[in-house]
N, C-alpha and C positions, 0 to 999 in steps of 0.2 A: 721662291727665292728665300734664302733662310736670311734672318737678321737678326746681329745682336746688339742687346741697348747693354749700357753698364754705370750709368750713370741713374740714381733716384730722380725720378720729377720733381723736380721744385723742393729739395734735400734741403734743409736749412744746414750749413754746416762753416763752422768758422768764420760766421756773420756774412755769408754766400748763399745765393739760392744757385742752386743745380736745374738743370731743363736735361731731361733725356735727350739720347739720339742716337735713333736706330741706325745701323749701317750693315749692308749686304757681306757674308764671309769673305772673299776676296778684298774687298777693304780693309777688314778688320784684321786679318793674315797681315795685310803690307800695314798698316799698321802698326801693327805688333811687330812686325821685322827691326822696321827702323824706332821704336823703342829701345830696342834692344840694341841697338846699334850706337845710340842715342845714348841709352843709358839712364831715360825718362819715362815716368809714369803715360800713360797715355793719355790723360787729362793734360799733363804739361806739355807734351808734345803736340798736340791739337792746339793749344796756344799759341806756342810755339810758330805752327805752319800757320793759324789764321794769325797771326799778326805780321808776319812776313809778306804775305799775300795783299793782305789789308793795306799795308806799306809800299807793295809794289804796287797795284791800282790805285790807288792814290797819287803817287808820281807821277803815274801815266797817264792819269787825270791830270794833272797841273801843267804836264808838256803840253798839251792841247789847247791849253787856256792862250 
């Protein structure tokens, strides 16, 4: 399985710590697709999609309650 990381481990950078993470090519391609698409870094778009996510399970948590 080939993977690529693009992020430094624990990067100090703009008073931010970085964590790598690797992901299989077929991710990385769609990805990058919708970057492009997007018009965003792929650090911001991984944002992006986990705070969406994070948003939506959570809702879906609190119907349940």
């Amino acid at each position: 399985m080939c993977v690529k990381s693009y992020a430094m481990d624990e990067l100090l950078q703009d008073n931010k710590i970085r964590k790598s993470l690797a992901v299989d090519l077929k991710t990385y391609q769609m990805l990058q697709e919708i970057c492009g698409m997007e018009r965003r870094s792929k650090i911001e778009q991984l944002k992006v999609l986990i705070e969406q996510e994070h948003e939506r399970l959570n809702e879906k948590r609190a119907v349940k309650i």
